[in-house]
C-alpha positions as CSV (number, residue, x, y, z in Angstrom):
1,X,0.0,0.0,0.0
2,X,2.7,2.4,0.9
3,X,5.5,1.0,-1.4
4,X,8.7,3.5,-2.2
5,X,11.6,2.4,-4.0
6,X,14.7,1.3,-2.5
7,X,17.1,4.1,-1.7
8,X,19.5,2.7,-4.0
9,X,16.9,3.0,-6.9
10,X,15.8,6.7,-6.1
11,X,18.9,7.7,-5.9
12,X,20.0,6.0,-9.4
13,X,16.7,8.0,-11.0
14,X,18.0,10.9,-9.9
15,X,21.4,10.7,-11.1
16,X,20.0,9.2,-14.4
17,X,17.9,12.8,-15.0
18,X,20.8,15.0,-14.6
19,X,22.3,16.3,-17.6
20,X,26.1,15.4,-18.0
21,X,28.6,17.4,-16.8
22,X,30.1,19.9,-18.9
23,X,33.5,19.1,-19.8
24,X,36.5,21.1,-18.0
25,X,34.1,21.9,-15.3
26,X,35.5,20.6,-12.2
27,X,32.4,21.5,-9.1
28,X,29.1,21.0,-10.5
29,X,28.2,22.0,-6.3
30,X,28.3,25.9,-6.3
31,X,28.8,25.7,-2.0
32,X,31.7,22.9,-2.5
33,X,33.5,25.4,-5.3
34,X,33.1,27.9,-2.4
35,X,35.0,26.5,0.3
36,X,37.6,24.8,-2.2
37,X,38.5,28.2,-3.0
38,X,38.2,30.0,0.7
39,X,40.7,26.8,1.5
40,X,43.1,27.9,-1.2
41,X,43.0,31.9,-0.2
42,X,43.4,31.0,3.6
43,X,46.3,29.0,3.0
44,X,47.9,31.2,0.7
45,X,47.5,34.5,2.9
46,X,48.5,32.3,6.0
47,X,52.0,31.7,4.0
48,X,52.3,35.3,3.1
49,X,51.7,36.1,6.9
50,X,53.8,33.9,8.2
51,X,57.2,34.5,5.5
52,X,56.5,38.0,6.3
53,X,56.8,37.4,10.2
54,X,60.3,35.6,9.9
55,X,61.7,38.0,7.4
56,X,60.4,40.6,9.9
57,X,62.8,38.9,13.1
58,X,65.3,37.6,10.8
């Protein structure tokens, strides 16, 4: 009376309706994209910050 699909089989229909993903486009995930690049800006200004503190002392 109440049947649903198998998690397994929902999630396969969904997958199967999405269009392909364009090629050279690496996030599809617009939040995911987001913090990749936060990541990569942090890390980068931490390094800048931190040659910058022990060419200050040196």
């Amino acid at each position: 009376m109440f049947y649903r699909k198998p998690l397994e089989e929902r999630i396969a229909d969904r997958v199967a309706q999405r269009r392909p993903l364009e090629e050279g486009k690496t996030f599809e995930h617009g939040p995911a994209k987001f913090v990749f690049v936060s990541l990569i800006v942090a890390v980068v200004l931490m390094h800048v910050v931190g040659v910058a503190i022990v060419m200050a002392f040196a």
